[in-house]
N, CA, C and O atoms as a printed pandas DataFrame, in Angstrom:
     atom_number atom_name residue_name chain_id  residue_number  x_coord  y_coord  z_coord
0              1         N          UNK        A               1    0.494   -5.150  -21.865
1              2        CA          UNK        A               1    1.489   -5.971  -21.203
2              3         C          UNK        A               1    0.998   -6.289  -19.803
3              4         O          UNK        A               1    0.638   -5.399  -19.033
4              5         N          UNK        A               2    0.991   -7.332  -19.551
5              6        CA          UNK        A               2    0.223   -8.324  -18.273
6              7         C          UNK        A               2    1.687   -8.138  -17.074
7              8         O          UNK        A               2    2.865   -8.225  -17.422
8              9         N          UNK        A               3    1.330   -7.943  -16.035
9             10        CA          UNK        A               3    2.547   -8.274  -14.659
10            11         C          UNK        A               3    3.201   -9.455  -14.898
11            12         O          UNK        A               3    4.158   -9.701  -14.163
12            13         N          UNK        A               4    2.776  -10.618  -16.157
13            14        CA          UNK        A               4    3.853  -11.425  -15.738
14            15         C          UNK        A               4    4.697  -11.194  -17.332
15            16         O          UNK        A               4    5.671  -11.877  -17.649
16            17         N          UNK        A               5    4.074  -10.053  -18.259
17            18        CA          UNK        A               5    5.007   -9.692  -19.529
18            19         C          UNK        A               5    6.068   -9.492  -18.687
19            20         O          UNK        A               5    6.992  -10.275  -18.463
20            21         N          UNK        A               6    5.822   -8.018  -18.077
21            22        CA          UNK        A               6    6.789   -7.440  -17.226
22            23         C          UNK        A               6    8.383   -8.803  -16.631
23            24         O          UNK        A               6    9.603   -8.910  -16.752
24            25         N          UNK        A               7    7.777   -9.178  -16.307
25            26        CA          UNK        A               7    8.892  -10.572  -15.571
26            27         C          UNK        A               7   10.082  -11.469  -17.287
27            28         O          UNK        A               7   11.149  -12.038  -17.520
28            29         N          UNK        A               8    8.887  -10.992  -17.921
29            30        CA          UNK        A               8    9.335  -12.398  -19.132
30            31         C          UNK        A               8   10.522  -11.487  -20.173
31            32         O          UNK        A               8   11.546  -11.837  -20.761
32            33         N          UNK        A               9    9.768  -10.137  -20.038
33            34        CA          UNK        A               9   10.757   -9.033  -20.882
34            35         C          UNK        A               9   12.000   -8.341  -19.539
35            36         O          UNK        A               9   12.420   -7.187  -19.627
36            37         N          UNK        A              10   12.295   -9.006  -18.733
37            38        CA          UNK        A              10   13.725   -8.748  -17.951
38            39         C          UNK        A              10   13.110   -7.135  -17.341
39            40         O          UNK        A              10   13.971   -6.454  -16.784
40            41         N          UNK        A              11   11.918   -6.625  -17.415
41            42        CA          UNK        A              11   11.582   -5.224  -16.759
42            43         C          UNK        A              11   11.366   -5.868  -14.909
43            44         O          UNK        A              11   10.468   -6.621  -14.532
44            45         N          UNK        A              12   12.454   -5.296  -14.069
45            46        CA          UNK        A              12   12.137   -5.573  -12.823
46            47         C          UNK        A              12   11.689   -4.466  -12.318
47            48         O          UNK        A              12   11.943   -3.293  -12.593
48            49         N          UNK        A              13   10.698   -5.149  -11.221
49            50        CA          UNK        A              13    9.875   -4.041  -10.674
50            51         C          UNK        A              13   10.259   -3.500   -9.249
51            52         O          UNK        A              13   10.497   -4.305   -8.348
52            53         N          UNK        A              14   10.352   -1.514   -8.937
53            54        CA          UNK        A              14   10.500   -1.145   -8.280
54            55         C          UNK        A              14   10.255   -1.128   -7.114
55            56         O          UNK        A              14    9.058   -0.851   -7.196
56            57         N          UNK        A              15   10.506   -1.229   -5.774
57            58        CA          UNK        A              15    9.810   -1.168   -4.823
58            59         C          UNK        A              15   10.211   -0.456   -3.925
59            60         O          UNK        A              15   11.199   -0.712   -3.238
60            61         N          UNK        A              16    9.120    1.051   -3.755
61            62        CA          UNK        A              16    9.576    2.151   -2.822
62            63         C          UNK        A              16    8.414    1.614   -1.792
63            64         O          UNK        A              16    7.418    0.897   -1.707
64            65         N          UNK        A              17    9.462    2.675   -0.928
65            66        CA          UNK        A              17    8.604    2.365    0.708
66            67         C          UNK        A              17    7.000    2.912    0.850
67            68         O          UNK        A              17    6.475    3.226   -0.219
68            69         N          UNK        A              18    6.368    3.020    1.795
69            70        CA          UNK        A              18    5.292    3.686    1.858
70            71         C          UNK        A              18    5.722    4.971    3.014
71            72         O          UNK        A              18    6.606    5.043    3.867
72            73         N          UNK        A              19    4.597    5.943    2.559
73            74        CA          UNK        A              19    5.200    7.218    3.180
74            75         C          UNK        A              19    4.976    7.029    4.791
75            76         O          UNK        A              19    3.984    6.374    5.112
76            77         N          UNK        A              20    5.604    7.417    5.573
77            78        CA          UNK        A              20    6.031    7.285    6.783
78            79         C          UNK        A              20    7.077    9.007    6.962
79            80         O          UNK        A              20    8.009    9.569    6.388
80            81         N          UNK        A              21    5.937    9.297    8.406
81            82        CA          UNK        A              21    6.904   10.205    9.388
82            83         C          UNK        A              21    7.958    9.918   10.459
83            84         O          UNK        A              21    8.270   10.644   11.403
84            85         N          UNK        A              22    8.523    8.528   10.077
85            86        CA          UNK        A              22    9.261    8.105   11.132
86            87         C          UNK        A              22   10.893    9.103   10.582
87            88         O          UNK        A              22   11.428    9.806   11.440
88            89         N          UNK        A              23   11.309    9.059    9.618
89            90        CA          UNK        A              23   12.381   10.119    9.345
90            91         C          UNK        A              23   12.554   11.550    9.877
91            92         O          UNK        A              23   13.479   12.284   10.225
92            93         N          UNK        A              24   11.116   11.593    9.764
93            94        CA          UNK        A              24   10.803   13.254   10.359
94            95         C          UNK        A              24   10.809   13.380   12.161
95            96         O          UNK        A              24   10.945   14.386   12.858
96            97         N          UNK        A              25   10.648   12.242   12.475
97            98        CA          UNK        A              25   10.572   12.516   14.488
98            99         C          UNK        A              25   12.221   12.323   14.023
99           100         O          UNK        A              25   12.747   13.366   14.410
100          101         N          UNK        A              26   13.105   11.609   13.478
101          102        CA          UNK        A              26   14.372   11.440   13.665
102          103         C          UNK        A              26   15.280   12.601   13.286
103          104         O          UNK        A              26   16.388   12.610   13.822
104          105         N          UNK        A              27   14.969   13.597   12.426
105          106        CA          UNK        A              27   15.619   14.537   12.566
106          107         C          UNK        A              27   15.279   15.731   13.310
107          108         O          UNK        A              27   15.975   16.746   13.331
108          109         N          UNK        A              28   13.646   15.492   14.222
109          110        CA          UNK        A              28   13.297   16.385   15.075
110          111         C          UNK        A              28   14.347   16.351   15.744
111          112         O          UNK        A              28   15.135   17.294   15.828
112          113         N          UNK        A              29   14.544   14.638   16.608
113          114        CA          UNK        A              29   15.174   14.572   17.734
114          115         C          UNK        A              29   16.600   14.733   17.861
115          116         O          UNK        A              29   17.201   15.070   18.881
116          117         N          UNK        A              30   17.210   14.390   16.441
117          118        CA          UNK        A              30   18.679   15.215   15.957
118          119         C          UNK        A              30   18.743   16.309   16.206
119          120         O          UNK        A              30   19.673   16.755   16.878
120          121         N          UNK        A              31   17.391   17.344   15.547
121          122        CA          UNK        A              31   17.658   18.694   16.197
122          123         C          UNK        A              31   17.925   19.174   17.398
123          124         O          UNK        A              31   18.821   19.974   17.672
124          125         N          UNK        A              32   16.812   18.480   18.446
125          126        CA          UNK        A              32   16.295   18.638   19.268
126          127         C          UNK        A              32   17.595   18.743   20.454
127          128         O          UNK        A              32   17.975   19.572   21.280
128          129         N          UNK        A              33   18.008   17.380   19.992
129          130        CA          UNK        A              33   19.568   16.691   20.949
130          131         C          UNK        A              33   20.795   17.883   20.967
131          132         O          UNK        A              33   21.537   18.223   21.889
132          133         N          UNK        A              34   20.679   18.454   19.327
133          134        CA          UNK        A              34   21.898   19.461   19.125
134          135         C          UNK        A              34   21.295   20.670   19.957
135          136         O          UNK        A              34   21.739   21.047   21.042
136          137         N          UNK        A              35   20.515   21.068   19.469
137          138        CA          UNK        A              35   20.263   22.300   20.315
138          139         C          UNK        A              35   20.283   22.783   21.557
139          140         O          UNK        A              35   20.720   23.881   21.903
140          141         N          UNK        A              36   19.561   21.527   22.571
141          142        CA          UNK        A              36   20.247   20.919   23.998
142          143         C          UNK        A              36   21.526   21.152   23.929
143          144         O          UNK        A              36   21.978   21.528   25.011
144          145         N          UNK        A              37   22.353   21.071   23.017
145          146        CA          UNK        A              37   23.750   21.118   23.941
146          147         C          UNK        A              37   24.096   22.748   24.094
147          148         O          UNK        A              37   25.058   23.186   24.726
148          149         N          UNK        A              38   23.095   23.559   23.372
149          150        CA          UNK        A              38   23.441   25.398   23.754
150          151         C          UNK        A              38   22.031   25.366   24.597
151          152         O          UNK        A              38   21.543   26.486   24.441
152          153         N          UNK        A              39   21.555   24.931   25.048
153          154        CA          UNK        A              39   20.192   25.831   25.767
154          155         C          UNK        A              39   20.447   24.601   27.421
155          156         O          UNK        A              39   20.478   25.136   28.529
156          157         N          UNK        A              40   20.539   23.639   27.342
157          158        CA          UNK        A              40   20.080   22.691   28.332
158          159         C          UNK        A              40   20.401   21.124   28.357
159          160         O          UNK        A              40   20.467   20.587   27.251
160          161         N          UNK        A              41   20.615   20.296   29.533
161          162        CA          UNK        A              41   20.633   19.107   29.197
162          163         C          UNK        A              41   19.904   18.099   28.951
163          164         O          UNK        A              41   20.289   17.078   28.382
164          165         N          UNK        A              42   18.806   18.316   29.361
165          166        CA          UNK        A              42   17.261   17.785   29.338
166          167         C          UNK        A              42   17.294   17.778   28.053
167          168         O          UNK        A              42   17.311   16.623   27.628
168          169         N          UNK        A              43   17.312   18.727   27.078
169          170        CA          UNK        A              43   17.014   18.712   26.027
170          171         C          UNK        A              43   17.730   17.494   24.809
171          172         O          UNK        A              43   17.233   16.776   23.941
172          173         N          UNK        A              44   18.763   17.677   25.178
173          174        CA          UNK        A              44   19.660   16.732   24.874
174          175         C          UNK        A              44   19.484   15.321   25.300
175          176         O          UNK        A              44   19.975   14.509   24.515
176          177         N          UNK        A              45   19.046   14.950   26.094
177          178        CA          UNK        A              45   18.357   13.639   26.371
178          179         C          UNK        A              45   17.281   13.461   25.577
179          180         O          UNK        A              45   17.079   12.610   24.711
180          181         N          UNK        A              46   16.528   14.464   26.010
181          182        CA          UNK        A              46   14.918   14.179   24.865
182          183         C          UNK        A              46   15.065   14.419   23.697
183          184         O          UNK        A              46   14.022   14.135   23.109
184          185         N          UNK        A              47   15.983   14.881   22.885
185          186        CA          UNK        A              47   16.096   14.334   21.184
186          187         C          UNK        A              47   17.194   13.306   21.344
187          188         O          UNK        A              47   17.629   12.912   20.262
188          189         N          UNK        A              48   17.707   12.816   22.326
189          190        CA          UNK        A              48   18.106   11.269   21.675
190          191         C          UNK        A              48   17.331   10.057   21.957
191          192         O          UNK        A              48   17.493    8.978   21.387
192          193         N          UNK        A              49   16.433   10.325   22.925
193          194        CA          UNK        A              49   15.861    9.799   23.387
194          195         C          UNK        A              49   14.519    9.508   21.727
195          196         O          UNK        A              49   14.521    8.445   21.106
196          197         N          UNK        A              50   13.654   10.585   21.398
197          198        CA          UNK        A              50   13.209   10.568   20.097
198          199         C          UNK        A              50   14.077   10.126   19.056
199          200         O          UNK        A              50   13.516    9.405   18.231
200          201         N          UNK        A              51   15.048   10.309   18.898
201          202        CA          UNK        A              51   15.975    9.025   17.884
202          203         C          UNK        A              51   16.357    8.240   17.976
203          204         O          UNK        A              51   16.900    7.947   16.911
204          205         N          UNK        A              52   16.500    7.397   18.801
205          206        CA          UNK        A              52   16.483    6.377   19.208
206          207         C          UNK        A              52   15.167    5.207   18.980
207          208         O          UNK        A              52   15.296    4.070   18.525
208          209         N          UNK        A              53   13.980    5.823   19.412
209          210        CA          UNK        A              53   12.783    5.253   19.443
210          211         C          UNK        A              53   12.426    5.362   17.743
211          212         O          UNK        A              53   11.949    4.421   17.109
212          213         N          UNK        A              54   12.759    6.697   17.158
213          214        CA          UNK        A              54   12.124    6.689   15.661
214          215         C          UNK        A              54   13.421    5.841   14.921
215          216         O          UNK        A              54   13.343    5.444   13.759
216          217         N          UNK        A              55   14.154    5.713   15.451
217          218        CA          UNK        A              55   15.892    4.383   14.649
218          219         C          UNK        A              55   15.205    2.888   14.592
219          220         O          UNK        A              55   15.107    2.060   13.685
220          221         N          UNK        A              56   14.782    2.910   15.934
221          222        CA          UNK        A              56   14.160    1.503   16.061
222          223         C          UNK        A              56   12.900    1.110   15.260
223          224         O          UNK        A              56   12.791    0.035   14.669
224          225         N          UNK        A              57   11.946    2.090   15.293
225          226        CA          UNK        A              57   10.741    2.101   14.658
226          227         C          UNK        A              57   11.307    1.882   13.738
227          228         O          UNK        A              57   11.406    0.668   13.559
228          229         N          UNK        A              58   12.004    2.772   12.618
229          230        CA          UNK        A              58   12.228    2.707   11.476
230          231         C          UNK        A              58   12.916    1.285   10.944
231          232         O          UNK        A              58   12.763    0.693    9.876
232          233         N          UNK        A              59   13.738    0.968   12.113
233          234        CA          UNK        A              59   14.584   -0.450   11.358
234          235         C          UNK        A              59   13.225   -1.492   11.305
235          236         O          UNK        A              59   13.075   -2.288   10.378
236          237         N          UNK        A              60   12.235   -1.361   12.471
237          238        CA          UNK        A              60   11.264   -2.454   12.243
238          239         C          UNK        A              60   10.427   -2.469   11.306
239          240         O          UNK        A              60   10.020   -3.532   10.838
240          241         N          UNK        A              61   10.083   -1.451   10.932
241          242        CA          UNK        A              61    9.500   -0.971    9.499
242          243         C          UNK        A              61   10.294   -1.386    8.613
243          244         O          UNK        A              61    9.520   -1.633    7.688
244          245         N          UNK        A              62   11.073   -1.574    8.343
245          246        CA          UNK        A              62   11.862   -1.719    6.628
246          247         C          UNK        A              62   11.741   -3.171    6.931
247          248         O          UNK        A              62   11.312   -4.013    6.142
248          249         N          UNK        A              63   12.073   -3.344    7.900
249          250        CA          UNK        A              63   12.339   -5.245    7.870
250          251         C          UNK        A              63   11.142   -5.813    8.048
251          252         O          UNK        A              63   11.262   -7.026    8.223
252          253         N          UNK        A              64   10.061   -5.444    8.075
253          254        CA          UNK        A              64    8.476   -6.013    7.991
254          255         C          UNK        A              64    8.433   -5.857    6.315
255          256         O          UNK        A              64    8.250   -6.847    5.607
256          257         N          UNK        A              65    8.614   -4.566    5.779
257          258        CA          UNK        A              65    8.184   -4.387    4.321
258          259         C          UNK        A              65    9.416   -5.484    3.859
259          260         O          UNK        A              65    9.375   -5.770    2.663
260          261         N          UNK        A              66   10.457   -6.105    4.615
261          262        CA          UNK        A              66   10.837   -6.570    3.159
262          263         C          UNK        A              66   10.637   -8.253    3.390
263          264         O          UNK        A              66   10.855   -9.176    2.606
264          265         N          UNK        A              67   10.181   -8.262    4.650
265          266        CA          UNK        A              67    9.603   -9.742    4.629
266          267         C          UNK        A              67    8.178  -10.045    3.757
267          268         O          UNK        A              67    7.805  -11.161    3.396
268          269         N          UNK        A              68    7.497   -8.790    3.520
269          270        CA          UNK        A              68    6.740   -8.887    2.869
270          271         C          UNK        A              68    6.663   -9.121    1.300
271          272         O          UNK        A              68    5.703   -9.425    0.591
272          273         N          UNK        A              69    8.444   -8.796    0.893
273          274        CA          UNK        A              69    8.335   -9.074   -0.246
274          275         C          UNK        A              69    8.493  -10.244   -0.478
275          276         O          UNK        A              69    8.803  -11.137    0.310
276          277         N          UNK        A              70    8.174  -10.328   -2.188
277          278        CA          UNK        A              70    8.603  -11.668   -2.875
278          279         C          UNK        A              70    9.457  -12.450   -2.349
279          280         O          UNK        A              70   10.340  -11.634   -2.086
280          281         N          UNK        A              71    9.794  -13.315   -2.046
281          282        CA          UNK        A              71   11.734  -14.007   -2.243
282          283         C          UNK        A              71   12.591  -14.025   -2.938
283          284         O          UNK        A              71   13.773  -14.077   -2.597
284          285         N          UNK        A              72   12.167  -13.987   -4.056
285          286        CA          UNK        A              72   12.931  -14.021   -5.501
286          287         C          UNK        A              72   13.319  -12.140   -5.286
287          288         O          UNK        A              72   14.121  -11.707   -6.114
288          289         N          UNK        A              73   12.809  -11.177   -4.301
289          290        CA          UNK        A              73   13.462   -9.945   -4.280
290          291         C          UNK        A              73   13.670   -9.619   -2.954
291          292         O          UNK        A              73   12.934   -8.697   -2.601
292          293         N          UNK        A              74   14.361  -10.014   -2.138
293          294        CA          UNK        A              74   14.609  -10.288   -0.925
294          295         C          UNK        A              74   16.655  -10.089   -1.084
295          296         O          UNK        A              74   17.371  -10.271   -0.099
């Protein structure tokens, strides 16, 4: 079965992300932010400060991969 069987027999095709540590700085800095609020305030700035930056990263990432897709899967 050829990629365009796939299309002709109604099988649509999946599309997962590529692996990325941008999730992982975002729940560092979740941690990071909570824990600041028992140890310090600094701390608490600098994990929102890291989620914030990995929120943004991440939204620009998904919205590059999905301009990249097809149109017809958009």
């Amino acid at each position: 079965m050829t990629h365009h069987d796939h299309h002709d027999a109604g099988i649509e095709e999946i599309h997962l992300p590529g692996p990325s540590l941008v999730p992982l700085f975002a729940g560092l800095g979740i941690t990071l932010a909570l824990v600041g609020l028992i140890l310090a305030w600094p701390f608490v700035a600098a994990g929102i400060l890291i989620t914030l930056l990995a929120v943004v990263r991440w939204i620009r990432d998904v919205r590059s991969e999905i301009e990249q897709l097809p149109a017809d899967h958009r």
